[in-house]
N, C-alpha and C positions, 0 to 999 in steps of 0.2 A: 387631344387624340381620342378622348372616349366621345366627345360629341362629334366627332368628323364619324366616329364609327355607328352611330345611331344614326345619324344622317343617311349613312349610305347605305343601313341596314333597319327602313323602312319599319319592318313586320316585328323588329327585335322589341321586346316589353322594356320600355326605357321612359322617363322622365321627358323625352323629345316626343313621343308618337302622340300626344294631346296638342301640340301645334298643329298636327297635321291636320287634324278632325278641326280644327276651329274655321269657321267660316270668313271669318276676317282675320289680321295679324295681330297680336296683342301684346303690351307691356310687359307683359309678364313673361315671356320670352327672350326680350331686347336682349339679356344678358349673354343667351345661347351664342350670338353671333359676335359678341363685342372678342370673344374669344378667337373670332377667326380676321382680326384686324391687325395687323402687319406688326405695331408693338408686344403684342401677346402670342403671336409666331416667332418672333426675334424670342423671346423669351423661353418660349417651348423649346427652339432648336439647341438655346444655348446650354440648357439643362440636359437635355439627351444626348450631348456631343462632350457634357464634363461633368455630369452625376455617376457613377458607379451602378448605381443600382434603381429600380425601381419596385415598387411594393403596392398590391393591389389590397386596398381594406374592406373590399363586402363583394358579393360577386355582379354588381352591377358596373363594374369597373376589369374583372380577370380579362371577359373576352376579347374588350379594346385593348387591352395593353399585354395581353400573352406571349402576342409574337415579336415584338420588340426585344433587340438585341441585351437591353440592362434590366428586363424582366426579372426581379429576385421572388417572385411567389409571392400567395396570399397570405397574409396576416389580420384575421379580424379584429374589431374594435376592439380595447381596452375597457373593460365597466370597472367602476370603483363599487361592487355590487356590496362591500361593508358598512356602505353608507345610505344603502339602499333599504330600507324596511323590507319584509316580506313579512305578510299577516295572510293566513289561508282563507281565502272568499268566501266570506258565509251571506248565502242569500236566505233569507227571513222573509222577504213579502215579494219584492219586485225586481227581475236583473236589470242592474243599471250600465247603459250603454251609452258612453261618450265619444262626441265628435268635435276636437277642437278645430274650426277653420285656423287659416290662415289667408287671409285678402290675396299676399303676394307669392303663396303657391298653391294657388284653388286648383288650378287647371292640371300642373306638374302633379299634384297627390290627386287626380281623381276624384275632388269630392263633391261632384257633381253626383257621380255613382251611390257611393254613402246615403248622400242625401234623401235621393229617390227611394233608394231601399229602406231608410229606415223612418219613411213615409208610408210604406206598404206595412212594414212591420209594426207602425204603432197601430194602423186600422186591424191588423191581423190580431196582435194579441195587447189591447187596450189595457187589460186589467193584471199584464205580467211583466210588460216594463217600463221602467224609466229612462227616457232621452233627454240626453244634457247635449245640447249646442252651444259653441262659441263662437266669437269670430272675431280672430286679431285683438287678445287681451294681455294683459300683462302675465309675465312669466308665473311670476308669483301663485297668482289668480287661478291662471290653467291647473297650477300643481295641484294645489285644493280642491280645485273641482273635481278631476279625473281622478284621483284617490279613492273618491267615494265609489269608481266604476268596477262593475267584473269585467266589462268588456270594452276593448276602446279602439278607434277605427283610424288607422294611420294614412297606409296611403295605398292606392291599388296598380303604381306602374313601377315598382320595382320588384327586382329579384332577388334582394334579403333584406335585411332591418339597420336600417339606421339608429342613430341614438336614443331619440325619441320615442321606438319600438323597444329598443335594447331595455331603458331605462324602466318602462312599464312591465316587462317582462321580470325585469328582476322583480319585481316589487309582487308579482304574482297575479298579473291582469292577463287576459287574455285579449290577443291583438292579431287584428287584420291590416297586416303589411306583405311584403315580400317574404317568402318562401318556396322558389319554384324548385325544379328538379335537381339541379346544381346544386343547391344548397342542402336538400335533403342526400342527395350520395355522398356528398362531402361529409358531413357527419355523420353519416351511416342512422338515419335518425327514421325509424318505424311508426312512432307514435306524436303524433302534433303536438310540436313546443309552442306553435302559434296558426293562424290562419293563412296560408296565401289567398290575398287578394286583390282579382283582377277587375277590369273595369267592365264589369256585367251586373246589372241589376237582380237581374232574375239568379244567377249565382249566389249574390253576395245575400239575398234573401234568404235562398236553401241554404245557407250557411249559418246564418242567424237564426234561424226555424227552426234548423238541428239543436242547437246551443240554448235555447229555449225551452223546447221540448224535453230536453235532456240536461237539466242543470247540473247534476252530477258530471260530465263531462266539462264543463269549464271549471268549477273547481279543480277536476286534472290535470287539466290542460295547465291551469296556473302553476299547479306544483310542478310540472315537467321546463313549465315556461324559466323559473326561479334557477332550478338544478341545469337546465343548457347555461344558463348565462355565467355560470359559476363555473362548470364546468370547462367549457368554452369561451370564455371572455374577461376571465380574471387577470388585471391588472398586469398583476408579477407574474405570472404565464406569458402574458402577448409583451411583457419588459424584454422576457428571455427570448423570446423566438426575434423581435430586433435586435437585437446585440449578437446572437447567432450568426445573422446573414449580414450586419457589420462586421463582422470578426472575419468573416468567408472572402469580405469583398480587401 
């Protein structure tokens, strides 16, 4: 249901609008449509005609499935943020800014965008930061490396944070993922826990130039990033609020 709903909703910020923009079709896509193949309809129908309930977990998922009859509301992710370090950012010489690819979703995270931009930004400020690229390494690997970052670039076509944000955030990085308006009314949130980032170059630049220019401000940002995820994301919090709308149903 949420990709028939990005389908038919073109213009909407979703993980589907980089098909659109590709000049040719690509693998990396194939998945989108295996969903619209008559065993995986059989299966969608059967779940929506004898589930009780449904539960939307980040908001790139609420507006496809709102109006559906067994809609039970939003529930964000669960972080195990006690196992999560948080150390406060100390920059001493250079901000380090991390970009892990991924081969098989280059296209869905935008990081064509990333890339450009923070190609402008090594020639722009050469002697204040360090860039860490990867592409498609072992889990392990990725962990050690981005540790070392204040800054790390997730994805620019969603509208809130998946795990991979969630997890960096606890930890007190400062991250360009999803954050659009949805997500800031919903927790009533005035001061940036993270970056929304969308797939504009010339943006994603003025955003990194701010964050640069003004290191004090991502230090912030990390400690606000750590206190949302705790705040909002803790395990035995989002335990209670399932069991709640189990209990209801």
């Amino acid at each position: 249901m949420t990709l028939k709903f990005y389908i038919e909703n073109k213009n909407y910020k979703s993980i589907y609008q980089p098909s659109l923009k590709s000049p040719k079709p690509s693998k990396e896509f194939n998945w989108f449509y295996d969903y619209f193949k008559k065993s995986h309809i059989k299966i969608h129908k059967y779940i929506m005609n004898n589930f009780d309930g449904l539960i939307a977990t980040d908001f790139d998922y609420v507006d496809a499935t709102k109006n559906y009859p067994i809609f039970s509301g939003f529930i964000p992710y669960p972080i195990v943020h006690t196992k999560l370090t948080f150390n406060e950012l100390i920059i001493q010489d250079k901000i380090i800014i991390f970009l892990g690819i991924n081969k098989y979703s280059y296209s869905q995270k935008g990081i064509s965008y990333f890339e450009k931009a923070l190609k402008i930004i090594k020639e722009k400020y050469p002697d204040k930061v360090e860039i860490i690229i990867t592409n498609t390494i072992p889990y392990p690997v990725y962990i050690d490396l981005y540790n070392k970052a204040h800054i790390l670039l997730d994805q620019a076509y969603s509208r809130d944070q998946g795990y991979n944000a969630l997890e960096a955030m606890a930890k007190g990085k400062v991250v360009f993922t999803g954050a659009e308006k949805e997500f800031m009314e919903y927790y009533n949130i005035s001061e940036k826990v993270c970056i929304n980032a969308i797939p504009d170059v010339d943006y994603l630049v003025n955003e990194l130039s701010f964050l640069i220019e003004n290191p004090e401000e991502i230090i912030a940002i990390g400690k606000r990033a750590r206190a949302f995820v705790e705040r909002e994301h803790d395990y035995l919090k989002i335990a209670k609020k399932y069991l709640e709308v189990w209990k209801s149903n």
